[in-house]
C-alpha positions as CSV (number, residue, x, y, z in Angstrom):
1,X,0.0,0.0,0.0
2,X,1.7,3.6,-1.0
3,X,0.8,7.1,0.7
4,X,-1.8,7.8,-1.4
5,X,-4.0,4.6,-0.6
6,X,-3.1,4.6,2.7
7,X,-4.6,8.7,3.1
8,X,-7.5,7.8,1.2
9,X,-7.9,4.3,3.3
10,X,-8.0,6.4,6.8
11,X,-9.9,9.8,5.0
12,X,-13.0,7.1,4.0
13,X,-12.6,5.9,7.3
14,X,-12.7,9.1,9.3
15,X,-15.2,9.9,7.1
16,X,-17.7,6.4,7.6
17,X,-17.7,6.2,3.8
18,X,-15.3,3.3,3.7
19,X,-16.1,0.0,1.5
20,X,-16.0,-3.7,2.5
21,X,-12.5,-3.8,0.8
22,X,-11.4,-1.0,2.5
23,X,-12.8,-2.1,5.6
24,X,-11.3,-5.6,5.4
25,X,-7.5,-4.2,4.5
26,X,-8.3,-1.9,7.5
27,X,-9.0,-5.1,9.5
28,X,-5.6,-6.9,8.3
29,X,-3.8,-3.4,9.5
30,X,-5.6,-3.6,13.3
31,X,-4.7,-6.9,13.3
32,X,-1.1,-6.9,12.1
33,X,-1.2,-3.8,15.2
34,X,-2.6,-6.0,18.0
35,X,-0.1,-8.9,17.2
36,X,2.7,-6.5,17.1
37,X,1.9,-3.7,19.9
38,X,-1.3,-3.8,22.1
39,X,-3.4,-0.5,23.0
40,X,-1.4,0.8,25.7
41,X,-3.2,1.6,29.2
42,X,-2.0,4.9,29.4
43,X,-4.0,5.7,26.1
44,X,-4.1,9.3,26.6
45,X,-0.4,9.5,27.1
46,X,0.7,7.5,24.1
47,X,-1.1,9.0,21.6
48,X,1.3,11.9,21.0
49,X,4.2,9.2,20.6
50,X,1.7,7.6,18.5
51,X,0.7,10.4,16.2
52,X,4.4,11.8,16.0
53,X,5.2,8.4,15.1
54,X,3.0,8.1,12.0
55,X,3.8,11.2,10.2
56,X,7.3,10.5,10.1
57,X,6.2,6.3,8.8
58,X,4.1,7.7,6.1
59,X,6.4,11.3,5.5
60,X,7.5,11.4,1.6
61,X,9.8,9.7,0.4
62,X,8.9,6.7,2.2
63,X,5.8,4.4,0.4
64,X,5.3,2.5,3.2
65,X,3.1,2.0,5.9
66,X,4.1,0.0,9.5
67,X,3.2,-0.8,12.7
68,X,2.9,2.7,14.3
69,X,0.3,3.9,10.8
70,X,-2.1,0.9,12.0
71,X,-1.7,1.2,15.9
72,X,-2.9,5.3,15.4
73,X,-6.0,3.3,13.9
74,X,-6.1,1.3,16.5
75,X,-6.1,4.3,19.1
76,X,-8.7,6.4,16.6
77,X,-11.1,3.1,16.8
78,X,-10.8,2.6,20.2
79,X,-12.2,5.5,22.4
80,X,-9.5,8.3,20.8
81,X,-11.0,12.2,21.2
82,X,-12.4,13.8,18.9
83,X,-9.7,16.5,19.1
84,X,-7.0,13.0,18.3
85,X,-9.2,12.3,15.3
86,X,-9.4,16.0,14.1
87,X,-5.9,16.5,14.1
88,X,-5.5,13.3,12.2
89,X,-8.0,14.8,9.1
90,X,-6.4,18.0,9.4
91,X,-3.1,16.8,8.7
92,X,-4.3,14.2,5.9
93,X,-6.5,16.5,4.4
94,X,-5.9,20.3,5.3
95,X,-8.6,22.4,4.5
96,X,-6.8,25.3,2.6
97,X,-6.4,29.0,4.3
98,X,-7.4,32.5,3.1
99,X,-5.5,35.4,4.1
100,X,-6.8,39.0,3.1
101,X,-5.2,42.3,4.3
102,X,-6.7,45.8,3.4
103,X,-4.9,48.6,2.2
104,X,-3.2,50.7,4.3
105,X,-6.3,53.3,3.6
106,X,-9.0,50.8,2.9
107,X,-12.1,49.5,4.7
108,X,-12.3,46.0,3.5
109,X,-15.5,43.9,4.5
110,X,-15.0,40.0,4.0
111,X,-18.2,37.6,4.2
112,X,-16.7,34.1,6.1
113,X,-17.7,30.6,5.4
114,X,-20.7,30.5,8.4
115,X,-22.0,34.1,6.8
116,X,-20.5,36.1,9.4
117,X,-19.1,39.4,8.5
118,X,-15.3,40.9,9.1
119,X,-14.8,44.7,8.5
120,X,-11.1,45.5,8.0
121,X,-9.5,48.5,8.8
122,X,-6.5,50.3,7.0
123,X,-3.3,47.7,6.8
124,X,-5.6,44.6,8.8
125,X,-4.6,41.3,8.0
126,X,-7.5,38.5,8.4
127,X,-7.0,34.6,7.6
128,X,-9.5,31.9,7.7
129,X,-10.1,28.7,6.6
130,X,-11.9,28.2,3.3
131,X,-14.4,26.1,5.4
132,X,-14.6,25.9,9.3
133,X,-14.4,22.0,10.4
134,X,-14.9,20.5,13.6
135,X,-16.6,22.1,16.6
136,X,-14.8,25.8,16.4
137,X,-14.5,28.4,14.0
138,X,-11.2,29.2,14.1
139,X,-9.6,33.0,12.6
140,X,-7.0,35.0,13.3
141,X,-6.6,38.6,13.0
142,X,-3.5,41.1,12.9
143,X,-5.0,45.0,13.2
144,X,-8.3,46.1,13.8
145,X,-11.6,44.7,12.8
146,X,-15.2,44.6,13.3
147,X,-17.0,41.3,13.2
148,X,-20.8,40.4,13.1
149,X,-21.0,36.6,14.1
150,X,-23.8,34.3,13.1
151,X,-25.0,32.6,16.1
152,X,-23.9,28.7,16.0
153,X,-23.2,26.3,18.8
154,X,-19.7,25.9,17.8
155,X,-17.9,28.8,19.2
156,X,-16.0,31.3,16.7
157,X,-12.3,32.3,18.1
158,X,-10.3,35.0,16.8
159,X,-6.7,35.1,17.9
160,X,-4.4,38.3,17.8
161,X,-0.8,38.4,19.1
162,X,-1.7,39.4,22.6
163,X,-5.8,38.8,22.7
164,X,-8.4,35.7,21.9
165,X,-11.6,36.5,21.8
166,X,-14.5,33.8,21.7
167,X,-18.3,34.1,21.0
168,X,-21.1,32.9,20.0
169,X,-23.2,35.0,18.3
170,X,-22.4,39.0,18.6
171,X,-20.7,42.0,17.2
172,X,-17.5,43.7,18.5
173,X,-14.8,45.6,17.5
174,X,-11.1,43.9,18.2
175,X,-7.7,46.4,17.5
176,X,-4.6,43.8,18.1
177,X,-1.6,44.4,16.2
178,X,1.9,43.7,16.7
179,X,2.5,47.2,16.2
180,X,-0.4,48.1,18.8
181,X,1.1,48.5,22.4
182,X,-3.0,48.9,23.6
183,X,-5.0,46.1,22.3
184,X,-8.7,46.3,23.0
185,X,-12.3,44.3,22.1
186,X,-15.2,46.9,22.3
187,X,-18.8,45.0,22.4
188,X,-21.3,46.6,20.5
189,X,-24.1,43.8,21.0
190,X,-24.1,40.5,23.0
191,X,-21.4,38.9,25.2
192,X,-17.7,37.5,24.8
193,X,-14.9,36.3,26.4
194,X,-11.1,38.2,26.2
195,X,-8.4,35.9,27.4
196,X,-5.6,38.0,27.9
197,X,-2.3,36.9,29.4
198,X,-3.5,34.1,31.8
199,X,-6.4,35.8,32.8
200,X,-10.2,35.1,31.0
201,X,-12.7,38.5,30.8
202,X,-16.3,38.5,29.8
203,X,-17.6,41.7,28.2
204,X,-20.9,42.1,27.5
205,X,-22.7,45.6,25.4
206,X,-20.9,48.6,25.1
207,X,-17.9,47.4,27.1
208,X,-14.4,47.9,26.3
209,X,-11.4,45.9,27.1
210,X,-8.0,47.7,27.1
211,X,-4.4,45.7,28.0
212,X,-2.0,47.5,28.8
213,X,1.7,45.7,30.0
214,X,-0.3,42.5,31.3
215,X,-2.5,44.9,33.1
216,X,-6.4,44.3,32.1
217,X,-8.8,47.7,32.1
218,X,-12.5,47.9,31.9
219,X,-14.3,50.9,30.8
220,X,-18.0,51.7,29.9
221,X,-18.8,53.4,27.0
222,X,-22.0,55.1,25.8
223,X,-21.4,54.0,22.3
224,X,-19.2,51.5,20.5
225,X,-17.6,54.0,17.5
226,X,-18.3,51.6,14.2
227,X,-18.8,54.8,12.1
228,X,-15.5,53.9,9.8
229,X,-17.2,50.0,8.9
230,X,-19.7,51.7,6.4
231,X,-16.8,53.6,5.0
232,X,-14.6,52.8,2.2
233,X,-11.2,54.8,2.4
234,X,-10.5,56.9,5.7
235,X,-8.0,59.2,5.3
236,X,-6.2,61.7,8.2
237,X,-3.6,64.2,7.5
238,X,-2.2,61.8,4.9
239,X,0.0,63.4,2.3
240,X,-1.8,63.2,-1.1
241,X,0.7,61.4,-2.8
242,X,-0.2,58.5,-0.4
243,X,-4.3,59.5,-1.3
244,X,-3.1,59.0,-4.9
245,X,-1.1,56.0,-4.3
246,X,-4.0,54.0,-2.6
247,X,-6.9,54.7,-5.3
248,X,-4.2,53.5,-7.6
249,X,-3.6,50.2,-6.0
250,X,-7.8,49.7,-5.4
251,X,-8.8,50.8,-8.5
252,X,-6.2,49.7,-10.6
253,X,-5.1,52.7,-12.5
254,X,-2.3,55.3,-12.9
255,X,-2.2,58.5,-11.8
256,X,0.8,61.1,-12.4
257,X,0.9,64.0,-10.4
258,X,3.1,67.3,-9.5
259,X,5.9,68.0,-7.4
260,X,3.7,70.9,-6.4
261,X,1.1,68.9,-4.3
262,X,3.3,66.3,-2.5
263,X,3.6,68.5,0.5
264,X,-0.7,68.3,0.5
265,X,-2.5,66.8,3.5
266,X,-6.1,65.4,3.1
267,X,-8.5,64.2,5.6
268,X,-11.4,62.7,4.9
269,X,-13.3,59.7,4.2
270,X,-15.5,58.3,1.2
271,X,-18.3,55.9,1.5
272,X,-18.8,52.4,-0.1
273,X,-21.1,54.1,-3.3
274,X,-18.9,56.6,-4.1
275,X,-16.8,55.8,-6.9
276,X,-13.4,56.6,-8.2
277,X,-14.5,59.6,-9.8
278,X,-16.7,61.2,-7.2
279,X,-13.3,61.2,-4.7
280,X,-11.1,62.5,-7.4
281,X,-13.8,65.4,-7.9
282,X,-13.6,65.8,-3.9
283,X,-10.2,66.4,-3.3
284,X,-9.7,68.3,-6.4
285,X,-12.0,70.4,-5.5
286,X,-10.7,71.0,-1.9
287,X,-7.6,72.1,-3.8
288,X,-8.8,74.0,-6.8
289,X,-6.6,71.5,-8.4
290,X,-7.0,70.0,-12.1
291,X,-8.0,66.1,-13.5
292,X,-7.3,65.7,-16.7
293,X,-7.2,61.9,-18.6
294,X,-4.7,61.2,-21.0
295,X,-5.3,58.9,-24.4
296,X,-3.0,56.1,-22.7
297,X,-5.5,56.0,-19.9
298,X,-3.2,58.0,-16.7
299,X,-4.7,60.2,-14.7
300,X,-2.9,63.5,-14.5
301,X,-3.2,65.7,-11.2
302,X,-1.7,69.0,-11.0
């Protein structure tokens, strides 16, 4: 039996969809494993040797499969966790990861698989799987971001570099960066749970969370401030070079401007109908400055 049978031997098995030949070649593996190396009583202890064991039997380059592949089975068959089990799939058959980042400007909003909705602010960073599996839904998140969860039973996690948050069914706003000495989760509706450091916070409406140097700080607030999720570029005191630079990369076009308005600033922000046109006519306007649109296609700004 090479790799390839012996994945899709143990997927149909995970799985319940395996045939009577599949089941019986299982069979001659359990049985090779019980002859060789009984289930040992300290089940829960052994498994890691177990499962460490069997990726490096059935690693590439090698094509076959021994004792340890079969006593895993044995182990999986024979009151193994469901976390024991999961692992196994996950490694056999890895469900594949999406990872979006906004621009350093944008407001990005990203439906996931369950339906639930991640708004991503300027420069955020957001990967998922392209399916959740198992009993969690499992993201991570690197910036700031503002999520509306579909209720489920399995619980949705989002990880940052210093915070986890966990939930059921709610809406919050989470700011954890590496660059960001302050994270925070801000409730808007509902009720989660912060772990941060060792120590596990519930929040529940219009409750903030701030850690500061392993120190944890609640605060009230009147009003969660979701005002930039409906927005689609939000711009403060930027240099217009960089304004330019950033409808460029979203819109996919080339703009050319003077040496005269790189010392600009622009604040402002544009909403999710206005289009390229209607924020070109805005800050032009806020600097009596000219558009003009070449043959080749570039935009010229002076």
């Amino acid at each position: 039996m090479n790799i390839t049978q012996f994945k899709r031997l143990v997927s149909n098995y995970l799985s319940g969809n395996a045939t009577h030949r599949e089941a019986t070649l299982l069979n001659t593996y359990l049985d090779k494993a019980w002859e060789e190396k009984q289930v040992p009583a300290d089940v829960e202890e052994q498994r890691l040797e177990v499962w460490n064991n069997l990726k490096r039997e059935i690693a590439p380059p090698r094509i076959r499969v021994w004792r340890y592949a079969a006593t895993a089975l044995i182990l999986i068959s024979t009151g193994a966790t469901y976390t024991y089990r999961l692992a196994l799939q996950n490694w056999l058959d890895p469900v594949p990861m999406q990872s979006i980042t906004a621009l350093k400007y944008q407001v990005k909003k990203v439906i996931l698989p369950d339906s639930s909705v991640a708004i991503l602010n300027g420069g955020t960073t957001l990967i998922y799987p392209q399916y959740f599996r198992g009993k969690q839904r499992n993201i991570t998140v690197n910036g700031e971001a503002f999520f509306e969860v579909i209720p489920q039973t399995a619980p949705f996690i989002i990880t940052g570099p210093h915070l986890s948050v966990k939930v059921l069914g709610t809406s919050f706003v989470v700011a954890d960066s590496s660059s960001i000495e302050k994270p925070k989760v801000s409730v808007k509706t509902g009720r989660v749970a912060v772990t941060a450091g060792a120590a596990v916070q519930q929040l529940t409406e219009n409750e903030e969370l701030v850690y500061d140097k392993e120190t944890i700080y609640i605060y009230k607030q009147t009003e969660v401030n979701t005002g930039w999720t409906s927005k689609k570029l939000l711009f403060n005191e930027s240099a217009l070079n960089d304004v330019f630079r950033e409808i460029e990369l979203l819109y996919g076009v080339k703009i050319k401007t003077t040496p005269a308005i790189s010392d600009l600033k622009f604040t402002g922000a544009f909403e999710e109908t206005d289009t390229m046109n209607d924020i070109l006519k805005v800050i032009s306007l806020s600097y009596r400055l000219t558009i003009h649109k070449n043959k080749n296609g570039i935009i010229v700004i002076k």
